[in-house]
N, CA, C and O of each residue as an XYZ file, in Angstrom:
324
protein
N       2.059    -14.706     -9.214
C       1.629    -13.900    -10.338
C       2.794    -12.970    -10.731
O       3.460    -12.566     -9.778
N       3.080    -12.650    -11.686
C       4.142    -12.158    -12.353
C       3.847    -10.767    -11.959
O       2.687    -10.361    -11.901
N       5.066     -9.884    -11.635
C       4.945     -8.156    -11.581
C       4.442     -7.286    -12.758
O       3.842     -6.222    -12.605
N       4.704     -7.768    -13.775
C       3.971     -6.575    -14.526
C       2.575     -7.110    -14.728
O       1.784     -6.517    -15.463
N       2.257     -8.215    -14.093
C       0.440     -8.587    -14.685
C       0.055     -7.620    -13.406
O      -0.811     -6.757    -13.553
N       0.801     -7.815    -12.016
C      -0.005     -7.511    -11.293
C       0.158     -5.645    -11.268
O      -0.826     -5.061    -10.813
N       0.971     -5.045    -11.588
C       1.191     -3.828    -12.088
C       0.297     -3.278    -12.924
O      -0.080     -2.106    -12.946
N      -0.165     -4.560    -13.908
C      -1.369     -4.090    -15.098
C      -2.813     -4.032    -14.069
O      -3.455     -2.982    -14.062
N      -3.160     -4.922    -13.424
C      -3.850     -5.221    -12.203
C      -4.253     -3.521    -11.626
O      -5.377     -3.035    -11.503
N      -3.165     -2.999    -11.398
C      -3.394     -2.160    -10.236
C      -3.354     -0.644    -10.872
O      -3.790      0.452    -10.521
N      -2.770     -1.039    -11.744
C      -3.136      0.620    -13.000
C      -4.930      0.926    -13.129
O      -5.563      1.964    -13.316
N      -5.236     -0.121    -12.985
C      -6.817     -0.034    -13.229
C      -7.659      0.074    -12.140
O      -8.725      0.608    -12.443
N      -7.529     -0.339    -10.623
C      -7.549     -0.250     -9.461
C      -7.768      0.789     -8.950
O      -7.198      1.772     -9.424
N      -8.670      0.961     -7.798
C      -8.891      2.641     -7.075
C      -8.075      2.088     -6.115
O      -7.845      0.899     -5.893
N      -7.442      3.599     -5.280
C      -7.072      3.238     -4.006
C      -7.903      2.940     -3.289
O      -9.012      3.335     -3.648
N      -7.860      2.134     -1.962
C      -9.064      1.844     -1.484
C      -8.963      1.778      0.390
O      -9.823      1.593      1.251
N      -6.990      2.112      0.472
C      -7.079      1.958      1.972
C      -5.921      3.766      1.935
O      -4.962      4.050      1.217
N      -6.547      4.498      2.923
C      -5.527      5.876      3.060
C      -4.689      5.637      4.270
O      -5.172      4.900      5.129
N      -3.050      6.345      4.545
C      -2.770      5.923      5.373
C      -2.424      8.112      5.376
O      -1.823      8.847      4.592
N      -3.317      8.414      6.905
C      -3.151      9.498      7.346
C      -2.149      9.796      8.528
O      -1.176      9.081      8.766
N      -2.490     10.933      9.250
C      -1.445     11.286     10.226
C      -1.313      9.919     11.807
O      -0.360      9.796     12.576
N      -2.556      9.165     11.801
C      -2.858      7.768     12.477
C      -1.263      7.246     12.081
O      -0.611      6.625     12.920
N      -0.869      7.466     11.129
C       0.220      6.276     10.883
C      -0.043      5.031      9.902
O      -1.214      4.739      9.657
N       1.080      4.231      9.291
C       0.647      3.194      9.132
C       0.196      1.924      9.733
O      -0.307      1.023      9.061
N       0.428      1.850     11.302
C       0.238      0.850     12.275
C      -1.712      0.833     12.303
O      -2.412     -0.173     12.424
N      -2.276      2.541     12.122
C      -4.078      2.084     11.597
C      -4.477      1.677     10.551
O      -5.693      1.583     10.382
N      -3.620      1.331      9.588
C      -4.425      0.209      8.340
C      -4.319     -1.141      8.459
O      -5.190     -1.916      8.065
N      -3.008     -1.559      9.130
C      -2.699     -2.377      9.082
C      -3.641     -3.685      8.715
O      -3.432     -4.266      7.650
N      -4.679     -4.141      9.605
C      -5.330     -4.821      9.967
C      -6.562     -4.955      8.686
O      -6.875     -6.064      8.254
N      -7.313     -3.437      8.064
C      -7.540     -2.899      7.003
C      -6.621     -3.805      5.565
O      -6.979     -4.749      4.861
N      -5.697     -3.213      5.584
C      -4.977     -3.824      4.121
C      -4.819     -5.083      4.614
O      -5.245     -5.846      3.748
N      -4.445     -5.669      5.515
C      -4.428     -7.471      5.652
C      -6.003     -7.774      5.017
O      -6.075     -8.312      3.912
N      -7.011     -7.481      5.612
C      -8.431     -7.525      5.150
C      -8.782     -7.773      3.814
O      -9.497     -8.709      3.455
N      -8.112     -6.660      2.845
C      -8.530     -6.575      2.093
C      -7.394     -7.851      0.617
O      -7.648     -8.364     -0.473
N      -6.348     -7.799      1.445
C      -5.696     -8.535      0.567
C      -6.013    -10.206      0.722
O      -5.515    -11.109      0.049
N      -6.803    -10.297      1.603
C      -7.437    -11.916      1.509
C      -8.521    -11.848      0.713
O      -9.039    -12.943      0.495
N      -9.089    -10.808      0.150
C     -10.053    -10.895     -1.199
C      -9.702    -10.680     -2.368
O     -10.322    -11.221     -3.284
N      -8.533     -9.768     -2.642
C      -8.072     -9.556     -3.708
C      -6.794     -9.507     -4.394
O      -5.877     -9.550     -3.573
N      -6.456     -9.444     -5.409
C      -5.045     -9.756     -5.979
C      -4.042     -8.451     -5.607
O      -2.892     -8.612     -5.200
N      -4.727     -7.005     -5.833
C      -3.768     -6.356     -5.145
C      -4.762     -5.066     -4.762
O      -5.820     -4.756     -5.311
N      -4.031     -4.366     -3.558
C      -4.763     -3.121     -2.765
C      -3.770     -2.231     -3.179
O      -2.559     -2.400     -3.041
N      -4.489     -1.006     -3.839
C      -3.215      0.203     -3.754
C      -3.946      1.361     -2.509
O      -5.113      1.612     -2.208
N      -2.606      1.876     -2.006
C      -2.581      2.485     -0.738
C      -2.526      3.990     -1.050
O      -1.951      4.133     -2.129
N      -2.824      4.924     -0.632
C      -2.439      6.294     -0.612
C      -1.758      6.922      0.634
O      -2.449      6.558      1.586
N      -0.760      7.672      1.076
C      -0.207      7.882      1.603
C      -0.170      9.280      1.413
O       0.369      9.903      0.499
N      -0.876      9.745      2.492
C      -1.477     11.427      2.549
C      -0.205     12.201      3.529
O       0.428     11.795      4.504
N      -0.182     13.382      2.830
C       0.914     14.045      3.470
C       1.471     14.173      4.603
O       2.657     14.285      4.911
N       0.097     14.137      5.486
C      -0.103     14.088      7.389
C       0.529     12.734      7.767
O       0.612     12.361      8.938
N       0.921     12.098      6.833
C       1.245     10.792      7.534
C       2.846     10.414      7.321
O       3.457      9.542      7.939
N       3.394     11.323      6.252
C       4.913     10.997      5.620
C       5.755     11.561      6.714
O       6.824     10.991      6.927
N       5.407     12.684      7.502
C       6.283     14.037      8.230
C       7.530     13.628      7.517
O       7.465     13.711      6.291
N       8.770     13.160      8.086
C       9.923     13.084      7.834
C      10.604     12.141      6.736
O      11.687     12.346      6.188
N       9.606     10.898      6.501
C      10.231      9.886      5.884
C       9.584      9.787      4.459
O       8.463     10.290      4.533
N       9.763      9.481      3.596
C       9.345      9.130      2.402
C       8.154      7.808      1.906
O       8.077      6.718      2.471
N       7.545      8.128      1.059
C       6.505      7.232      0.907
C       7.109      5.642      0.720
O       6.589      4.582      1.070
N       8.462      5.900      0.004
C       9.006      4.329     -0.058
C       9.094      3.400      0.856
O       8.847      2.197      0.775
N       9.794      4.605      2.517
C      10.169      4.315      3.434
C       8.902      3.668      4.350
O       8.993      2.680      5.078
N       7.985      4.293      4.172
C       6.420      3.893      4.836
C       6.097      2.788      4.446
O       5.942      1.893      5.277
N       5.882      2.514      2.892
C       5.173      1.532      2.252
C       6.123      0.297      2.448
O       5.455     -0.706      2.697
N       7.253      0.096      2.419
C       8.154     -0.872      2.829
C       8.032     -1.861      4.509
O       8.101     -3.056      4.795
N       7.791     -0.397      5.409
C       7.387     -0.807      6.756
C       5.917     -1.508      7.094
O       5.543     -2.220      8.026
N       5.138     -0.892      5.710
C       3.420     -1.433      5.645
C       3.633     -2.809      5.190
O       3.279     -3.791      5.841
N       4.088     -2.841      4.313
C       4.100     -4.489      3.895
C       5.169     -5.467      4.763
O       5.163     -6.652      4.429
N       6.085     -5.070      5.849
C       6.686     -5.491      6.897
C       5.446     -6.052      7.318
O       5.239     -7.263      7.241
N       4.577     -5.211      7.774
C       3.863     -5.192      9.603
C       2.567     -6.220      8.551
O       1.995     -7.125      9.159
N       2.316     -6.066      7.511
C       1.278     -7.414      7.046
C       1.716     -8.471      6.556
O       1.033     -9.482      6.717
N       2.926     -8.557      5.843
C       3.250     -9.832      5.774
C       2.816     -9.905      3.810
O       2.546    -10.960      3.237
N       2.864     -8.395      3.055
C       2.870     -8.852      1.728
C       3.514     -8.618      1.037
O       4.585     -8.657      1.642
N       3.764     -8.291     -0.208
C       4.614     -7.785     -1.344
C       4.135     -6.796     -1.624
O       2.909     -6.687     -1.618
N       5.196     -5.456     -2.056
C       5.298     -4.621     -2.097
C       5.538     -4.769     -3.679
O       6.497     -5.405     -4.117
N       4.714     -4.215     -4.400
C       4.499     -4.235     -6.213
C       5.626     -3.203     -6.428
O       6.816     -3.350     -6.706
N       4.793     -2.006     -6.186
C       5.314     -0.712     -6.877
C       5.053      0.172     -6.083
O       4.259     -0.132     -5.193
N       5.595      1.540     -6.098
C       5.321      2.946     -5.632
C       5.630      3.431     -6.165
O       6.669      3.176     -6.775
N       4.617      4.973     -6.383
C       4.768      5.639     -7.525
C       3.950      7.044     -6.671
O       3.040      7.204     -5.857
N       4.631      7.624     -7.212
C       4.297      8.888     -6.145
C       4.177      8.557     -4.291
O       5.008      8.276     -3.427
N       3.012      8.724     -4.299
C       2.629      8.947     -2.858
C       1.474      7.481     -2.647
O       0.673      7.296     -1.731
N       1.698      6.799     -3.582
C       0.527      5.571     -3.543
C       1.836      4.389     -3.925
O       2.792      4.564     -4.681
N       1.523      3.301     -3.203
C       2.053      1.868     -3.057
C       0.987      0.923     -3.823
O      -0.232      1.080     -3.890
N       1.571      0.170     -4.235
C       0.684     -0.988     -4.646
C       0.960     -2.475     -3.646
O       2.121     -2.880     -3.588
N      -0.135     -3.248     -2.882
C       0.364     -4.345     -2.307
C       0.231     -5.696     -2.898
O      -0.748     -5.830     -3.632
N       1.083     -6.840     -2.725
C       0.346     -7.607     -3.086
C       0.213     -8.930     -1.887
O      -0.547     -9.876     -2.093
């Protein structure tokens, strides 16, 4: 699916998985879940969970540890696909 369909996709989208001070290693399993039902999951990435590194830096390592594509990030929320 092309990036800006799925970009259009996810503009319209609630977040639906948070990644808190747990880390991203507790969604993991969560966003794999959810991306076998749907075209894309956007993530939120709550302050307790960034300490030192940046949301890019997180969301890059999230879609490492599941195995998807990484759409967009935009603020403090990722889009997966």
């Amino acid at each position: 699916m092309p990036t800006e369909e799925l970009k259009s996709k996810a503009h319209n989208a609630d977040v639906t998985v948070w990644v808190g001070k747990a880390g991203v290693e507790s969604v993991v399993d969560e966003l794999g879940d959810q991306l076998d039902t749907r075209d894309v999951v956007k993530v939120k990435f709550l302050r307790s969970s960034r300490g030192g590194t940046d949301t890019e830096e997180l969301a890059a390592d999230l879609a490492d540890r599941v195995g998807a594509s990484l759409v967009e990030t935009r603020g403090n929320t990722a889009v997966y696909h």
